[in-house]
Wavefront OBJ file of the C-alpha trace (Angstrom):
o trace
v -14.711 256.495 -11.533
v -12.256 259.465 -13.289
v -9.291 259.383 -12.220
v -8.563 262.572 -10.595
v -11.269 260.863 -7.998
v -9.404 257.815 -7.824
v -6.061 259.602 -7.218
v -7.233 261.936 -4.272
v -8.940 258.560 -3.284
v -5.502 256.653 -3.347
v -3.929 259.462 -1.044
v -6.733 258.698 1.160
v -6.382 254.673 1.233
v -3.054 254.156 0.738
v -1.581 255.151 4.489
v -4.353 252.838 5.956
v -1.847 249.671 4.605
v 1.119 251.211 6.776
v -0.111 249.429 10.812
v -0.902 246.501 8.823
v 2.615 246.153 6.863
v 4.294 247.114 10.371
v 2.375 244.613 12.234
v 3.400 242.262 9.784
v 7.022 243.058 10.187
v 6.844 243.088 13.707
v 4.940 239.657 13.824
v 7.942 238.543 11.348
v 10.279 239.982 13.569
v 8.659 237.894 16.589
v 9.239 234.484 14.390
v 12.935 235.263 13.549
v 13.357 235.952 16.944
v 11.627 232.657 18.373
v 9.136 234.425 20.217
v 5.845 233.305 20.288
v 2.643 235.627 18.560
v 0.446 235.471 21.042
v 1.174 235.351 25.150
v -2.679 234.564 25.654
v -5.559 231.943 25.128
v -7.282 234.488 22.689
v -4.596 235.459 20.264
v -7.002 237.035 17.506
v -7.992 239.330 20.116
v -4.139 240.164 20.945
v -3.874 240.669 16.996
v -6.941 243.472 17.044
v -5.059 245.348 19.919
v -1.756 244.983 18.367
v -3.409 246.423 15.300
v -4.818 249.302 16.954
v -1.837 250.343 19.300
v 0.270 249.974 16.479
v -2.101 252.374 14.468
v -2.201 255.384 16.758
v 1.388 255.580 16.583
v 1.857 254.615 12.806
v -1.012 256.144 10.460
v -0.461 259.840 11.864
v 2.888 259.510 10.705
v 1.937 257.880 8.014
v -0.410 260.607 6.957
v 2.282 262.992 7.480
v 4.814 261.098 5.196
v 1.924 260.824 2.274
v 1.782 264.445 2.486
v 5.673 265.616 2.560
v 7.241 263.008 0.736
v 4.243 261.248 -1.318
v 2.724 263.377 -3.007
v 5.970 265.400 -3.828
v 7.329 262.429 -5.128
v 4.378 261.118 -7.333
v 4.573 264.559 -8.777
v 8.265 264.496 -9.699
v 8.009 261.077 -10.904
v 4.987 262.323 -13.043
v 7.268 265.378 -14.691
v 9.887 262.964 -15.197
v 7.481 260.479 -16.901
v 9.175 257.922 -14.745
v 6.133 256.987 -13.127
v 5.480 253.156 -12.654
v 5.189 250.863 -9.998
v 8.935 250.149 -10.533
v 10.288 253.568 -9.588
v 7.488 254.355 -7.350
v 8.794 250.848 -5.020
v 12.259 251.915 -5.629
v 11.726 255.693 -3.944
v 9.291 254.828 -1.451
v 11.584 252.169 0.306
v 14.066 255.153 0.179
v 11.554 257.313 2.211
v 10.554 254.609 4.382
v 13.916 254.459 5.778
v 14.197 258.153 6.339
v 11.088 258.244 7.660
v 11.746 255.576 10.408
v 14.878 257.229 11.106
v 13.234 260.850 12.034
v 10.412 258.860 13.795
v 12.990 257.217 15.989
v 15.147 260.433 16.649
v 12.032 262.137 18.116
v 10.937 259.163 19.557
v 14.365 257.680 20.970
v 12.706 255.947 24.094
v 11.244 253.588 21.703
v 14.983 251.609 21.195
v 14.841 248.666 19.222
v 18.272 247.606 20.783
v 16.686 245.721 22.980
v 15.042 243.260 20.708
v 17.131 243.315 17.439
v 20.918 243.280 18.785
v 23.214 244.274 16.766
v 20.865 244.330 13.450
v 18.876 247.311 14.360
v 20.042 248.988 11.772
v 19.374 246.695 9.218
v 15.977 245.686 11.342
v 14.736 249.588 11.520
v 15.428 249.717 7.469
v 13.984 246.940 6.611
v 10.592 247.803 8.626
v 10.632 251.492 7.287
v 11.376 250.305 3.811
v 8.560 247.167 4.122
v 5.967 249.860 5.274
v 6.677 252.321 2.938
v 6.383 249.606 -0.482
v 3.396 248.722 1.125
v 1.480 252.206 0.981
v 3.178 252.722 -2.271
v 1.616 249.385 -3.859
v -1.795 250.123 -2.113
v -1.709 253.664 -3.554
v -0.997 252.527 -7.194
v -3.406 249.852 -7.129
v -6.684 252.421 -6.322
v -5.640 254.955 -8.059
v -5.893 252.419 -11.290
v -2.253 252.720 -12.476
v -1.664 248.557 -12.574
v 0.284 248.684 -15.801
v 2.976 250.465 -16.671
v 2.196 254.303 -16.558
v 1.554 256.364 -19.566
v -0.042 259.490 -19.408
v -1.463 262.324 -16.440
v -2.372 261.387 -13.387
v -5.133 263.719 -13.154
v -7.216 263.031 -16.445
l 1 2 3 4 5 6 7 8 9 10 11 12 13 14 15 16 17 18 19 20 21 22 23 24 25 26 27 28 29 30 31 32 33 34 35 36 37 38 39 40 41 42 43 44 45 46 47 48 49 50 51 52 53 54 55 56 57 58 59 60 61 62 63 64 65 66 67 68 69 70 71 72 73 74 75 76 77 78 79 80 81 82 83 84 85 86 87 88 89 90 91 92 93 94 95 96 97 98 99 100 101 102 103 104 105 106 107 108 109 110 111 112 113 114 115 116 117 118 119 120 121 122 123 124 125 126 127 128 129 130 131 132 133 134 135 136 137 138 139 140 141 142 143 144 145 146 147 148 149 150 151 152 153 154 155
């Protein structure tokens, strides 16, 4: 497959990883906390629904943050030759937090106070940055860029 394909491809993909990495954190979260996974006999079933409420709330903005802060930041990472999975980590845990941040001021009824204490902070950067690595790592994986980066993107 060329790999302008594979690219546009990789913007397609990649923020399809983002209610599974939150899920994950949340389910992580749930451990620290010493609450249990699952509050019925059919917890693989709880895990589907999870998945899917978590998903109408988390791949829009997902989406959104692929398209404002991605793909600007692939392509200043490209111009800056600077582009490997490295740097790519590196900023996208940076955007992660900013973008859990602006999710949470429009969406303030959604407090985490409740369930992290006093870390929520720490807890909201941790799950922004977690999400956001995990895009970035599904993104450079299909688009073919598993080594470190040397040439255009688009070729």
């Amino acid at each position: 497959m060329p790999k302008t394909r594979r690219t546009i491809l990789s913007f397609i993909i990649a923020p399809l990883a983002a209610p599974f990495v939150f899920l994950l954190c949340g389910m992580v979260v749930s451990i620290l906390e010493g609450a249990p996974l699952t509050t019925t006999s059919k917890p693989i079933e709880e895990l589907f629904l999870g998945l899917a409420g978590v998903s109408v709330i988390v791949l829009p903005v997902s989406y959104i943050a692929m398209l404002a802060l991605g793909i600007p930041t692939i392509l200043t990472l490209l111009k800056y030759e600077k582009l490997s999975l490295l740097w790519l980590v590196i900023v996208a845990a940076l955007e992660g937090i900013i973008v859990i941040y602006v999710f949470f001021g429009f969406f303030s009824g959604l407090s985490l106070s409740s369930m992290f204490g006093d870390n929520v902070i720490l807890m909201r950067s941790i799950i922004g940055a977690a999400t956001a690595i995990g895009v970035a790592v599904t993104f450079w994986y299909v688009s073919g860029h598993n080594h470190r980066f040397r040439g255009t993107l688009w070729e």
